[in-house]
N, C-alpha and C positions, 0 to 999 in steps of 0.2 A: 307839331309835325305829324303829319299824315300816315298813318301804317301801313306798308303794303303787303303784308303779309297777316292773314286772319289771326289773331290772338286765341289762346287753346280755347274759351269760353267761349269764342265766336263759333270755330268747329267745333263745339260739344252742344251747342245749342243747334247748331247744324244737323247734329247726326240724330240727336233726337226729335228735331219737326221732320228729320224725313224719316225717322223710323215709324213715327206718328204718323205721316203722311199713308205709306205703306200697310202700316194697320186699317187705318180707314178703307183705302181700296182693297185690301184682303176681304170685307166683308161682301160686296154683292159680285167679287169675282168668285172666291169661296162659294156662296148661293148658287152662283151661275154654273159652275163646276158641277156642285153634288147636285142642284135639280136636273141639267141636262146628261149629267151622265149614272145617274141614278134610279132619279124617282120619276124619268119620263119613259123609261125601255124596261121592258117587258121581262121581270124575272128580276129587276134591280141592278143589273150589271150587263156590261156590254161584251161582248169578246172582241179579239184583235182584229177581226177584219169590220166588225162595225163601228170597232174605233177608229179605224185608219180612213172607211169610209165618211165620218162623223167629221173628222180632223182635217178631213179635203175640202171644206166649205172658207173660202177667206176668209172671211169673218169670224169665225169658229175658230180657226187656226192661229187668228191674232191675237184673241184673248184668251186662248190656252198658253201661247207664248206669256206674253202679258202678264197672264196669272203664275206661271212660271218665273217669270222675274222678279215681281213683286214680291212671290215668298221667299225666295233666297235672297233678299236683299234685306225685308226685315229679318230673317234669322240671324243672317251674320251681325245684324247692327244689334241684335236681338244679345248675340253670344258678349259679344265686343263690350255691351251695354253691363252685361253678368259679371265678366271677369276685372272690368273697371270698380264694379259697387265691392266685387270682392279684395280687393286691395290691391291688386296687379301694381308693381313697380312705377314709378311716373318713366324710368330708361327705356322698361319694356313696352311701354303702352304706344307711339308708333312701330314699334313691330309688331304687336298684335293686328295695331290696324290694316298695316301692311297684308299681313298674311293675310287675315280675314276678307282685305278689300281680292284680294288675287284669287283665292278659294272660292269665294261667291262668282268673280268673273267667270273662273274655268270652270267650275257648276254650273251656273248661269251657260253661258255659248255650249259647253257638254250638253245639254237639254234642249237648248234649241237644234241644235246638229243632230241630234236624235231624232228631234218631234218631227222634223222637217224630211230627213230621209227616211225614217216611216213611211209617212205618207207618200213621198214618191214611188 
């Protein structure tokens, strides 16, 4: 008979190709990050209004977001992934997920709702 509900190694093998996944695109958003807001403006750092001006290019703005999500989503799988190898409870371990999955959302959308009204 057929399962329709994933088996816990099916979501655990889940959460780590996308924590993997996430680390991977952490690398040339990370690059992209620190070269243009770093090692290309004059003095190595930028102040708020040539961020805000920097952060009103779409393009620019999509993978600051982007980049923005991508690291809150491996930390929390990141955190989820620690507390699991530390022996966390098997009763506890969807409520961890729970939590961590909703703490990363509301970090997650908090950060966009910020980057966004920034720049307007």
């Amino acid at each position: 008979m057929m399962r329709l509900v994933p088996s816990r190694q099916t979501r655990s093998s889940a959460s780590w190709l996308w924590q993997a996944a996430t680390g991977v695109l952490l690398v040339p958003l990370l690059a992209l990050h620190i070269i243009a807001q770093h090692f290309v403006v004059k003095g190595g750092e930028r102040n708020f209004w040539e961020v805000v001006s920097y952060l009103s290019h779409p393009a620019i703005l999509v993978l600051e977001v982007l980049f923005l999500i991508v690291v809150t989503s491996h930390a929390m799988l990141g955190i989820r992934s620690i507390l699991f190898d530390l022996g966390l409870p098997q009763g506890l371990r969807a409520t961890a997920t729970r939590v961590l999955t909703g703490l990363g959302l509301v970090t997650a959308a908090y950060g966009v709702w910020l980057t966004i009204t920034i720049v307007r």
